[in-house]
C-alpha positions as CSV (number, residue, x, y, z in Angstrom):
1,X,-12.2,2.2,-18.9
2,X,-14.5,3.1,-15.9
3,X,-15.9,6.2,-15.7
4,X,-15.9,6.9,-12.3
5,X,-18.8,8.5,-9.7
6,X,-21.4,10.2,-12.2
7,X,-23.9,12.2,-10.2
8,X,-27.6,11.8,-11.8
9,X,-28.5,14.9,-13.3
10,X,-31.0,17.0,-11.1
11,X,-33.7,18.4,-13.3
12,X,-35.8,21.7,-12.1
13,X,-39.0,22.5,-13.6
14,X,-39.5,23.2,-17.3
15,X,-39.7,27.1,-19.1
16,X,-42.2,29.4,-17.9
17,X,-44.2,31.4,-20.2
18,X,-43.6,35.2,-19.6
19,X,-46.6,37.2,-18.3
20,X,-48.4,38.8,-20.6
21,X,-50.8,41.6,-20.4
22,X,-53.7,39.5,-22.6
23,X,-53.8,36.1,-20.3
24,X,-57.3,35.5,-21.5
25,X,-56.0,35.4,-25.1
26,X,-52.7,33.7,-24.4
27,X,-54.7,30.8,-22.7
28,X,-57.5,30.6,-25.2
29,X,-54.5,30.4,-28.0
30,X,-52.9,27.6,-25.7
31,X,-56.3,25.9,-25.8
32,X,-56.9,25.9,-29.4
33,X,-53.5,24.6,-30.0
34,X,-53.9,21.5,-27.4
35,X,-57.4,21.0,-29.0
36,X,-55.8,20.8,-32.5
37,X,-53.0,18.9,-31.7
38,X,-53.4,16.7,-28.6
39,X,-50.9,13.6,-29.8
40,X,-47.4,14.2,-29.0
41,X,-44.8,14.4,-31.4
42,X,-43.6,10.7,-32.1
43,X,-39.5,11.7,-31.7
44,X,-38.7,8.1,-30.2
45,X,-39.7,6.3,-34.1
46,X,-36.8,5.8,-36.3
47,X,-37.0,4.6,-39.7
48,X,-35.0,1.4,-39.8
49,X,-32.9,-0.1,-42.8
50,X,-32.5,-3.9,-44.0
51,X,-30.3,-4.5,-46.9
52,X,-32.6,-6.3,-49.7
53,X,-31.2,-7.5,-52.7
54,X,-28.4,-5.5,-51.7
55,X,-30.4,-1.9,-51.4
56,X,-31.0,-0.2,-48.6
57,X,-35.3,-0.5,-48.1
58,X,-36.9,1.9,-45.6
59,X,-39.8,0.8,-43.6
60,X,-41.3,4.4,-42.8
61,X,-44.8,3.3,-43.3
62,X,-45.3,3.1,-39.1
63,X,-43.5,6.2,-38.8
64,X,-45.5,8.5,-41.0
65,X,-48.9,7.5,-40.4
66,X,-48.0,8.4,-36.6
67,X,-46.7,11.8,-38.2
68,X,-49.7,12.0,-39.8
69,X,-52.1,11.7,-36.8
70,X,-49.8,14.0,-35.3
71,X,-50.8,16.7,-37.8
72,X,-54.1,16.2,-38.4
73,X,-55.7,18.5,-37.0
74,X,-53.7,21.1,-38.5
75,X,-54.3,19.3,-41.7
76,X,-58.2,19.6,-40.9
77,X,-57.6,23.3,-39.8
78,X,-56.0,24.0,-43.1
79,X,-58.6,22.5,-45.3
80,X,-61.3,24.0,-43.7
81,X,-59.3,27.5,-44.7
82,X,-58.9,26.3,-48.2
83,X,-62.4,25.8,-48.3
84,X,-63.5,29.0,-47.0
85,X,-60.9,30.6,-49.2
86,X,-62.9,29.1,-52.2
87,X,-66.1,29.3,-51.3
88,X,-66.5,32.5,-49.3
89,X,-65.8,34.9,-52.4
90,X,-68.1,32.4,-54.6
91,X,-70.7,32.6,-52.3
92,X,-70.4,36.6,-52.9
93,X,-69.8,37.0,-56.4
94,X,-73.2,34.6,-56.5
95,X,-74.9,37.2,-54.1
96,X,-73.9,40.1,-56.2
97,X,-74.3,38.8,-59.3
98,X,-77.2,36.8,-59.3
99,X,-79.6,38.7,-57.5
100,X,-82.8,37.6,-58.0
């Protein structure tokens, strides 16, 4: 079964933001995000499956430690709330407390 002439597929440039009144903002957001996350997402992995003893085993381990650089830096971002979270009120009640 032959599928005849395809054409290729013609691809035009991808989505354009939409103006915005704060482009300062908009490009310092932009530039915080490509500073946090600067690895692309690793789509092309799969996880693969050999039958063992007649289980399926997955071997994921490659997959999510690229998953894992991937988020790191929101992983970093997110501790480094947590940590403020904590410490920020401590630091105060310490201040208010304990003045000496």
């Amino acid at each position: 079964m032959e599928l005849g002439n395809i054409p290729q597929p013609t691809y035009g440039p991808g989505p354009e933001a939409p103006e915005s009144s704060t482009p300062g903002l908009v490009a310092m957001a932009h530039a915080f995000l490509r500073l946090v996350q600067p690895n692309p997402l690793p789509v092309g992995e799969t996880l693969r499956a050999e039958e063992s003893s007649g289980a399926p085993v997955l071997y994921c381990h490659s997959f999510l430690s690229q998953l894992l650089l991937y988020e790191l830096g929101f992983l970093v971002c997110a501790a480094i709330g947590v940590l403020f979270i904590i410490l920020v009120p401590l630091v105060g009640c310490c201040f208010c407390c304990c003045r000496c």
